[in-house]
C-alpha positions as CSV (number, residue, x, y, z in Angstrom):
1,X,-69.9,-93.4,-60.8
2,X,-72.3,-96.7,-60.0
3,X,-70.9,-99.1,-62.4
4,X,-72.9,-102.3,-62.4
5,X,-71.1,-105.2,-63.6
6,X,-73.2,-108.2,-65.0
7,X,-70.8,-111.1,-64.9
8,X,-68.2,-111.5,-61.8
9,X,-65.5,-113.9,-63.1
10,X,-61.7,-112.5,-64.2
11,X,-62.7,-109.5,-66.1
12,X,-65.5,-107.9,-64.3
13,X,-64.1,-108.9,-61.3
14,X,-60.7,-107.0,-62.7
15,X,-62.9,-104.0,-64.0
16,X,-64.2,-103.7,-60.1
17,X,-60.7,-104.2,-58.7
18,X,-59.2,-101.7,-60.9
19,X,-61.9,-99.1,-60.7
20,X,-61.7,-99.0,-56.6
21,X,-58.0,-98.8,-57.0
22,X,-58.2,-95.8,-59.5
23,X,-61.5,-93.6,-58.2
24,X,-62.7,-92.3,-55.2
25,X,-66.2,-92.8,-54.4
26,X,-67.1,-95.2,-57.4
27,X,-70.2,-97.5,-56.3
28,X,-69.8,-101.1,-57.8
29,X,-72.6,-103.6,-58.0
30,X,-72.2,-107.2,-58.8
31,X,-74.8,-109.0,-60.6
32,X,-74.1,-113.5,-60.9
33,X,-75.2,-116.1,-59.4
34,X,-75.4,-116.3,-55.9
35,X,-72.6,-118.7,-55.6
36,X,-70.5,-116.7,-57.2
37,X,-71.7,-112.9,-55.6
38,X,-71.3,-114.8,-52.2
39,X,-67.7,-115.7,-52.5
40,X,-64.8,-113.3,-50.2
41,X,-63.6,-111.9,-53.1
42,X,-66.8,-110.8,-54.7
43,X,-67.7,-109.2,-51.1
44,X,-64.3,-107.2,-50.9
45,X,-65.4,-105.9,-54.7
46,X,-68.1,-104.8,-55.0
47,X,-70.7,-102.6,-52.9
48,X,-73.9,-103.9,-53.5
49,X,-74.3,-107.7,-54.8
50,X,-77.4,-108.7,-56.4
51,X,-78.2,-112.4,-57.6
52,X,-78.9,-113.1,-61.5
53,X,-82.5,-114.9,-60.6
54,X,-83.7,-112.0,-58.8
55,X,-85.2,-109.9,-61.8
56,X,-86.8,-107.0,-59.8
57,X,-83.5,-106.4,-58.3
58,X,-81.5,-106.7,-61.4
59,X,-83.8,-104.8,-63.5
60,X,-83.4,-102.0,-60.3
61,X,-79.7,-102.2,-60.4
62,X,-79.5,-101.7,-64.1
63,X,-82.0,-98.9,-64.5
64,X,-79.7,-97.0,-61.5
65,X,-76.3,-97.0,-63.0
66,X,-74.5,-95.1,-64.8
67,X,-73.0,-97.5,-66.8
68,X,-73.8,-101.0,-67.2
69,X,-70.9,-103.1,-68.6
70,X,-71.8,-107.0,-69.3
71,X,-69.0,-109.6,-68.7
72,X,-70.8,-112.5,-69.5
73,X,-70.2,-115.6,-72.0
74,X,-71.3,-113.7,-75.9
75,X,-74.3,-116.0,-76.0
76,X,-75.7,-114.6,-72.6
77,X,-75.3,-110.8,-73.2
78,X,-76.9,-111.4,-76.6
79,X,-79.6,-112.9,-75.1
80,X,-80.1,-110.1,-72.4
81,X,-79.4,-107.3,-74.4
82,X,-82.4,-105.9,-75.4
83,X,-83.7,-106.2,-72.1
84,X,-80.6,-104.3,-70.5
85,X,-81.1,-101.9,-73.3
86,X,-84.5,-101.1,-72.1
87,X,-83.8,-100.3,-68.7
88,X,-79.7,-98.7,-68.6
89,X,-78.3,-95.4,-69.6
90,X,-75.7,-96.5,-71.1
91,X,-74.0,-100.0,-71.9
92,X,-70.8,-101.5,-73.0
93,X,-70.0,-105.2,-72.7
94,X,-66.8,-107.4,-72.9
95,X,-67.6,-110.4,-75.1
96,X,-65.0,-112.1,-77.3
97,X,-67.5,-111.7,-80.8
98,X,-69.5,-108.7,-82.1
99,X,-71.5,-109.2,-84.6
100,X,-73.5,-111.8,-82.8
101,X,-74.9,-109.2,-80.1
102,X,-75.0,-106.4,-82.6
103,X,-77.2,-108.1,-84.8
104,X,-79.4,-109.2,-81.2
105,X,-79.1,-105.3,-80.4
106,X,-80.5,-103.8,-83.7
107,X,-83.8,-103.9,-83.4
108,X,-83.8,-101.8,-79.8
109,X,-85.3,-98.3,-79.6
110,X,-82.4,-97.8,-77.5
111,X,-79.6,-98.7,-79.7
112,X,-77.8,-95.6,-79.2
113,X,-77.2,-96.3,-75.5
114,X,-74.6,-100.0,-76.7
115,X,-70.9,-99.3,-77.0
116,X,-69.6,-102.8,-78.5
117,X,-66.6,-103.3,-76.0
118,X,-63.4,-106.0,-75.8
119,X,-60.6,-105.2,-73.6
120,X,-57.5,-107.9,-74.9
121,X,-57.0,-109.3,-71.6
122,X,-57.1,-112.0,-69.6
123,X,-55.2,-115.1,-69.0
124,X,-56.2,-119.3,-68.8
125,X,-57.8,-118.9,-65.4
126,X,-61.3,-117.0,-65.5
127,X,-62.2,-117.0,-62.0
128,X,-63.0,-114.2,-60.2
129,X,-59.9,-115.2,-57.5
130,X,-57.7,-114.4,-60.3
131,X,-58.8,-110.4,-60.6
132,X,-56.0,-107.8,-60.6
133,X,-56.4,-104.0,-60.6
134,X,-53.3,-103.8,-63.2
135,X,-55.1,-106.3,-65.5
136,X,-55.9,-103.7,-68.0
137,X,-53.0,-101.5,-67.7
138,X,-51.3,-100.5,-71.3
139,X,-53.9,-103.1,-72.7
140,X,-55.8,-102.9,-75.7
141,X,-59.6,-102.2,-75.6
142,X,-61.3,-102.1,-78.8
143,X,-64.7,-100.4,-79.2
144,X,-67.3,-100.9,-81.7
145,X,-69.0,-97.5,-81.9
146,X,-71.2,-97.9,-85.3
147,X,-75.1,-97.2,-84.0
148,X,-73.9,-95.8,-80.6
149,X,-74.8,-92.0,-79.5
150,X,-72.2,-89.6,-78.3
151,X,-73.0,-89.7,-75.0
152,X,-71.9,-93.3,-74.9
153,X,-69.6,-93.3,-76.4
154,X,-68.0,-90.5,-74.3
155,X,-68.8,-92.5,-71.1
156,X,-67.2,-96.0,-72.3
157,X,-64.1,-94.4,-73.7
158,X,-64.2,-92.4,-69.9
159,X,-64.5,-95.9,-68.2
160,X,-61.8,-98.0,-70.7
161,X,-58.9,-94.5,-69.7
162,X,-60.0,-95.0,-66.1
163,X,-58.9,-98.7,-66.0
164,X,-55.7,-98.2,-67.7
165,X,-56.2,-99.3,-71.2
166,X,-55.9,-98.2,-74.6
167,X,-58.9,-97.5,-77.1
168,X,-58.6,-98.9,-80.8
169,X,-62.1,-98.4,-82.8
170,X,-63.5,-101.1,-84.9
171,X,-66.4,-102.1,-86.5
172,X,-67.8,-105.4,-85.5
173,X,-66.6,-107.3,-88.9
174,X,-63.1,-106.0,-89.0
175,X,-63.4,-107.3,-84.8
176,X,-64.6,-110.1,-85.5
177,X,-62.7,-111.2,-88.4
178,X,-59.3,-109.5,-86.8
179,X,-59.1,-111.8,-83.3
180,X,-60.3,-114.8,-85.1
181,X,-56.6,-114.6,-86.4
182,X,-55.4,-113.3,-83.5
183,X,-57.1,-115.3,-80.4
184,X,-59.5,-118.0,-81.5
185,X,-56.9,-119.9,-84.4
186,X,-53.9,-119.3,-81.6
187,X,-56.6,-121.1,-78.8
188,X,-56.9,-124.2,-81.6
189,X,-53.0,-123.9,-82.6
190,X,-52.4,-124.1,-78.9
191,X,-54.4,-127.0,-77.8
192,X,-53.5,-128.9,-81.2
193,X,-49.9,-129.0,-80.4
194,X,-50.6,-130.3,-76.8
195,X,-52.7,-133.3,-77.9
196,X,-50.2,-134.1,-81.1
197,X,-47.3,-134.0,-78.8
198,X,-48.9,-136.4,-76.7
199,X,-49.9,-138.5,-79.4
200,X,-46.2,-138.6,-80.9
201,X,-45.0,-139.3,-77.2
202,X,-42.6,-136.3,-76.9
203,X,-43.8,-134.8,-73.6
204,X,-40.3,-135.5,-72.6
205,X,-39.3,-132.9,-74.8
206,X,-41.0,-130.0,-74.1
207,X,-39.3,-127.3,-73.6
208,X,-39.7,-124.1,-73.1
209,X,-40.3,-122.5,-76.7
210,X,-43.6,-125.6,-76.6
211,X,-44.8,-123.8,-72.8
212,X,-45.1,-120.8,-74.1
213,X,-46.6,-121.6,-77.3
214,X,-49.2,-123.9,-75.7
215,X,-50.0,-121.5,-72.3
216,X,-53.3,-121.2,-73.5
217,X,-54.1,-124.4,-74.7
218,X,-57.6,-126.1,-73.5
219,X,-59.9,-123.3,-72.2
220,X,-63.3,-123.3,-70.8
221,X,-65.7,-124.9,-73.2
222,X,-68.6,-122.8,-71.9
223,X,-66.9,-119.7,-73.1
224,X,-65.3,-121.2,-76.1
225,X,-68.3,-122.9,-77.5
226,X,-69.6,-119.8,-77.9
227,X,-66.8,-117.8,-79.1
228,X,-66.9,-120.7,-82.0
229,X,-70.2,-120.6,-82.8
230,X,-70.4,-116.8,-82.7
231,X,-67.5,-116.5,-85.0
232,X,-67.2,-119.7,-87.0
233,X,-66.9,-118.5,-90.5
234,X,-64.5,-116.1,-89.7
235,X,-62.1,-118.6,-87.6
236,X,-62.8,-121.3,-90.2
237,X,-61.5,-118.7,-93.1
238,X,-58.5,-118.1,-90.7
239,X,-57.5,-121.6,-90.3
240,X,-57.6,-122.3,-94.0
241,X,-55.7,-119.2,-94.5
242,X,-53.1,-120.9,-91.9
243,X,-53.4,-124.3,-93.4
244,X,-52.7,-122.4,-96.8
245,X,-49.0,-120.7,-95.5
246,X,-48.2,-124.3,-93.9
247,X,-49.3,-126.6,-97.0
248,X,-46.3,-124.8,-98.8
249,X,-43.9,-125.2,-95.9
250,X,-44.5,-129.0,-95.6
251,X,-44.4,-129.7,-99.2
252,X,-41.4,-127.6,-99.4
253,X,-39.8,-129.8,-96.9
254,X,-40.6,-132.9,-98.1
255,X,-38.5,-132.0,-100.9
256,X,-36.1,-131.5,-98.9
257,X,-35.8,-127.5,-99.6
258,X,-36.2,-125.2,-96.4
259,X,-36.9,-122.1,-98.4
260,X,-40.4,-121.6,-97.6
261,X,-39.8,-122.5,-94.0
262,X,-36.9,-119.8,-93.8
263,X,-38.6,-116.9,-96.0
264,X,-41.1,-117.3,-93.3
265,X,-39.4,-117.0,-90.3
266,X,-37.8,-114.3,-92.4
267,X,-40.9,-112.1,-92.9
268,X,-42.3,-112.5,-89.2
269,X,-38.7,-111.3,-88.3
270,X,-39.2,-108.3,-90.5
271,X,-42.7,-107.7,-89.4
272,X,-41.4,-107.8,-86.0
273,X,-39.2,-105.1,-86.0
274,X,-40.9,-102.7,-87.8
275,X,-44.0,-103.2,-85.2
């Protein structure tokens, strides 16, 4: 397989690592800036690296492969997507939203070749320094296949059992609307508790129920901005849904009655072992 990855930082980097580890003669070609394509690790990854500003070498790379996956911030792959559908065989790409590049995607003649992809992994760090071949291992990877042909969807679902992971099928609104809940409110919960504890001075008592809840607290505003703007109504109807369950806790409490609070932690503990 040549597998050209657009976008070198954790997960394409991670995609690269854990296809070399996995499959014998698999050709990977880098595509990013040349800062980044010129780094050690990039060079130990990847066969052939080619910089983002060099279009006739891009467009080259893309039109050769057999698979094109795009590992870039959701703004950037909707904004190259049309032009990537032009020229590949067959496309998949890892952005946090969906319906953003869908909607960019639609008017192509070449539709059919896009497999919406999102593999639910990661971690704070996004750098490609932080790639493992394991990354994906067990991991979910949920595709959007509404609008895609057969053929690739057959090659993406190939590529997502190579690397270890596990394909759930969506549509791009139950994605969308699905990891606002479970990534993009937790992000804001997350970073909300680190800058109220601060405010309340109780960094002193932080323990560690607070570091786990706040690991991912912060994140890269590049990436985030867009994940926000992408997916705004669907994180804003998540957080009022959030603000809803709490609103009865604290006004429960203040009357000094825990039974909200406790018939929640009751259901979670419920939900929990039944999952």
């Amino acid at each position: 397989m040549r597998l050209c990855i657009v976008g070198f930082g954790l997960i394409g980097a991670s995609i690269a690592a854990a296809l070399k580890a996995r499959t014998e003669g698999s050709v990977v070609v880098a595509i990013d800036r040349s800062a980044i394509i010129d780094t050690q690790v990039v060079r130990a990854l990847a066969d052939v690296r080619v910089a983002s500003d060099d279009e006739p070498g891009v467009d080259r790379e893309l039109s050769s492969a057999d698979l094109v996956v795009l590992a870039a911030p959701v703004s950037v792959i909707a904004g190259m997507i049309e032009r990537v559908l032009e020229r590949a065989r067959v496309v998949t790409d890892c952005g946090s939203t969906k319906r953003a590049i869908a909607a960019r995607a639609l008017g192509s003649p070449h539709r059919e070749r896009l497999v919406l992809g999102h593999p639910l992994a990661g971690g704070p760090s996004a750098g490609a320094d932080e790639a493992r071949a394991d990354l994906f291992d067990g991991k979910t990877w949920i595709v959007c296949e509404q609008g895609s042909g057969e053929a690739a969807r057959a090659a993406v679902r190939a590529l997502v059992a190579s690397l270890g992971a596990r394909v759930v099928a969506m549509t791009a609104e139950q994605h969308d609307r699905a990891v606002a809940l479970t990534s993009h409110v937790p992000q804001l919960l997350a970073s909300a508790l680190v800058v109220l504890s601060e405010r309340r001075g109780a960094e002193a008592a932080q323990g560690p129920g607070f570091e786990s809840a706040t690991r991912t607290a912060g994140g890269n505003p590049a990436i985030w901005g867009d994940i926000f703007e992408s997916n705004a109504d669907q994180v804003a109807a998540a957080l009022r849904e959030l603000c809803g369950e709490l609103e009865l806790v604290a006004s429960d409490l203040e009357a000094s009655q825990p039974g909200a609070a406790l018939a929640l932690l009751d259901a979670a503990r419920r939900r929990a072992r039944s999952g």
